[in-house]
C-alpha positions, -999 to +999 in steps of 0.1 A: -612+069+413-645+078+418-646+114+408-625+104+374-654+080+367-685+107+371-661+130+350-658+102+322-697+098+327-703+069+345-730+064+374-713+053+408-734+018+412-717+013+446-702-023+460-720-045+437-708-079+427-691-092+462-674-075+488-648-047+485-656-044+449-673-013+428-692-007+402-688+020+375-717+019+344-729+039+320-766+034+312-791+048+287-828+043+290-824+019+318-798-006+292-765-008+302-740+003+278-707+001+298-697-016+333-661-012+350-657-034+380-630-019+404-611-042+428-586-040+452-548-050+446-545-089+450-583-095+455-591-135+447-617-118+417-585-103+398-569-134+397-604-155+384-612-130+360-570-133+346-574-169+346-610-169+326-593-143+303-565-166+294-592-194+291-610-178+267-582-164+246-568-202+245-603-218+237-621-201+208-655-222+215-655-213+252-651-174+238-680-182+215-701-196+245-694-170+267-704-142+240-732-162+232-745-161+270-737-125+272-759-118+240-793-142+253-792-125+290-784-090+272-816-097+256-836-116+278-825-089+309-809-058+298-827-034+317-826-058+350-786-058+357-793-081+389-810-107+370-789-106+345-758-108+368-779-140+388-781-159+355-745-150+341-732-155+382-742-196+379-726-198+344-696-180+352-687-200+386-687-233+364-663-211+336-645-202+359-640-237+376-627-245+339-605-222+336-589-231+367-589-267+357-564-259+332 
């Protein structure tokens, strides 16, 4: 999949967000534009992320939130993805723990 990535025009960020996963993002005066997270079939992430999905589709003010958070740390860190990804990280391990709770 890496080769049909470059050839869409993302940059091959490598394993980035935990263990056997891999980044794909497109980038444009050091802001990200795009990322595409790649994991393996039945990695625990696939699953969390699902379960967040179906959260967020379910619970309109949770979407809000989580759009909002995106928005400040978009602002506040665009051009620094790893200290963006530190700050959204701590919120997203309590979504997540929500959406699970469901």
């Amino acid at each position: 999949h890496v080769e049909a990535m470059e050839k869409a025009g993302f940059e091959d960020a490598g394993q980035f967000v935990m263990k056997d996963s891999h980044l794909f993002r497109i980038t444009r005066d050091h802001a990200i534009l795009a990322n595409i997270h790649f994991f393996p079939k039945r990695h625990i992430h696939i699953k969390e992320m699902i379960a967040v999905r179906d959260f967020l589709r379910a619970n309109p003010k949770e979407a809000e939130d989580y759009s909002n958070i995106k928005n400040e740390l978009y602002e506040k860190y665009g051009r620094d993805y790893t200290v963006y990804r530190k700050y959204k990280d701590d919120y997203m391990d309590a979504l997540v723990k929500r959406a699970w709770s469901v």
